[in-house]
C-alpha positions in Angstrom: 0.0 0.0 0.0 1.3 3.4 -0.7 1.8 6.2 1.9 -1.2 8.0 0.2 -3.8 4.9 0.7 -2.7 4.2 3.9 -3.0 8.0 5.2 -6.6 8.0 3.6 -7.2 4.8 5.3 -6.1 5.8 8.4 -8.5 9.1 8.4 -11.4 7.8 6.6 -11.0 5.1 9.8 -10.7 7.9 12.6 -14.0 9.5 11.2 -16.2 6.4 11.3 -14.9 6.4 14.6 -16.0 9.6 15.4 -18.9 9.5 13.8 -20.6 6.2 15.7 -19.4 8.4 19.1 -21.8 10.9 17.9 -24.2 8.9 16.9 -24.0 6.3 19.9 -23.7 9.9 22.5 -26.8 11.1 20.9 -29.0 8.2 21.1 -29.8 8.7 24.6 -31.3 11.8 24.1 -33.6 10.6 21.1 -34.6 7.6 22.7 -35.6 9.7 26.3 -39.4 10.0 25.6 -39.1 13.4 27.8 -37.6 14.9 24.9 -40.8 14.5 23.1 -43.2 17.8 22.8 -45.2 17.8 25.3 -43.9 15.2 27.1 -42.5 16.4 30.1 -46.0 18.7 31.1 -48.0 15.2 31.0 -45.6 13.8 33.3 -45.6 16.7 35.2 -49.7 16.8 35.4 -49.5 13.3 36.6 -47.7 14.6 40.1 -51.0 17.3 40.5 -53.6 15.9 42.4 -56.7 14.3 40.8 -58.9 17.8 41.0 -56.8 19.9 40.2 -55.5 18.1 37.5 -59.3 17.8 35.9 -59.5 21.4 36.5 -55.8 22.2 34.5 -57.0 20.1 31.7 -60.5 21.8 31.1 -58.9 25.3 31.2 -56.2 24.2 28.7 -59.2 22.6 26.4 -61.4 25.7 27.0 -57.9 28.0 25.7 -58.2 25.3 22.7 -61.7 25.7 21.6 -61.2 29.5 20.7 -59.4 28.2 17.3 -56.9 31.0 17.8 -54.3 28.1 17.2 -55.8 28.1 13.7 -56.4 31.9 13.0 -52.3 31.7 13.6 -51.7 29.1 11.3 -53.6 31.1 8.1 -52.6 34.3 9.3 -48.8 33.0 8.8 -49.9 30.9 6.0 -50.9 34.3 4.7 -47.6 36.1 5.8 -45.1 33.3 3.7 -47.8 33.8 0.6 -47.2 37.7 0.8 -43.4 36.9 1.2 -43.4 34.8 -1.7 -45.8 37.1 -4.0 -43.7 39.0 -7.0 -43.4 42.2 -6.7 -43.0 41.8 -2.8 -45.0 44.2 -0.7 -43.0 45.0 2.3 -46.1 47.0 3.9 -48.6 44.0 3.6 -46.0 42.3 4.8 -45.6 44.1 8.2 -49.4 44.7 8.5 -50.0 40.6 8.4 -46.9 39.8 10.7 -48.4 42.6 13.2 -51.7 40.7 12.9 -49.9 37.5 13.8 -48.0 39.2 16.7 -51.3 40.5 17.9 -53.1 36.9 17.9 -49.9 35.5 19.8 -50.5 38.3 22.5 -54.3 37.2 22.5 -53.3 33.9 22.8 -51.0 34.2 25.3 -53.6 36.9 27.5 -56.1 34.0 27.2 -53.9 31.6 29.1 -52.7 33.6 31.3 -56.6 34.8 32.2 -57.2 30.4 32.8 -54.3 30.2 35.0 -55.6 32.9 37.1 -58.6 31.4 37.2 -57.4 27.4 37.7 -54.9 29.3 40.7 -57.4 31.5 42.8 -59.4 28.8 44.6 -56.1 26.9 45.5 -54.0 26.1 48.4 -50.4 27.2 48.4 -49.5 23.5 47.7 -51.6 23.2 45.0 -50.5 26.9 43.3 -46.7 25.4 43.9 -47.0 22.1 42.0 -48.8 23.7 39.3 -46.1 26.5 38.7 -44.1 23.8 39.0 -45.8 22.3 35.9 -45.8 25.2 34.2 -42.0 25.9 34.0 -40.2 25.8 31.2 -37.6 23.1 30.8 -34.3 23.8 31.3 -32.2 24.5 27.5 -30.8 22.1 26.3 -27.0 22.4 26.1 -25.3 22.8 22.5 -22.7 20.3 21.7 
């Protein structure tokens, strides 16, 4: 074998090597179901007691119902068919992405409002373990 084949053997080596550690250091983290949307604030409702956890879920179905989760879809539907349109208009533009930041504060004021009203009749312990279920995950940390 030349010097050349065996250098190019030697790397092409070193990088399959690497790349099963990669693949082998993230498979954890795919196969951990709490990775999953949503996963980790069903397994956090589950610690809530039974009540209360009834309650949480009827407030999040009644912040559901208002189909402002749709509005926001065909209002940004309508924002990428503006971006896309020849010649672009820059001020359509802004007007729809203001509509869609105004339907996110909405959104966000509705939940807000069921939380408030989930948390008034509650006990401290109960108004703890449901912040608790409403944190947000810690970041993940970039590799």
């Amino acid at each position: 074998m030349s010097k050349f084949s065996k250098l190019a053997f030697i790397i092409s080596l070193t990088l399959n090597v690497l790349l099963i550690g990669l693949l082998l250091g993230e498979l954890p983290r795919r196969l951990d179901r709490g990775s999953r949307p949503g996963e980790r604030i069903r397994r956090d409702l589950e610690k809530l007691p039974e009540p209360l956890r009834a309650r949480f879920r009827e407030k999040m179905e009644q912040a559901r119902q208002g189909g402002m989760r749709q509005k926001l879809r065909e209002e940004r539907d309508e924002a990428l068919r503006i971006l896309a349109a020849e010649p672009f208009d820059e001020a359509a533009y802004d007007r729809q992405v203001k509509k869609i930041q105004e339907l996110r504060l909405q959104m966000h004021q509705r939940m807000a409002d069921n939380i408030k009203e989930l948390a008034k009749g509650l006990p401290q312990e109960e108004r703890k373990a449901l912040a608790e279920v409403l944190k947000r995950p810690p970041p993940r940390t970039p590799r």
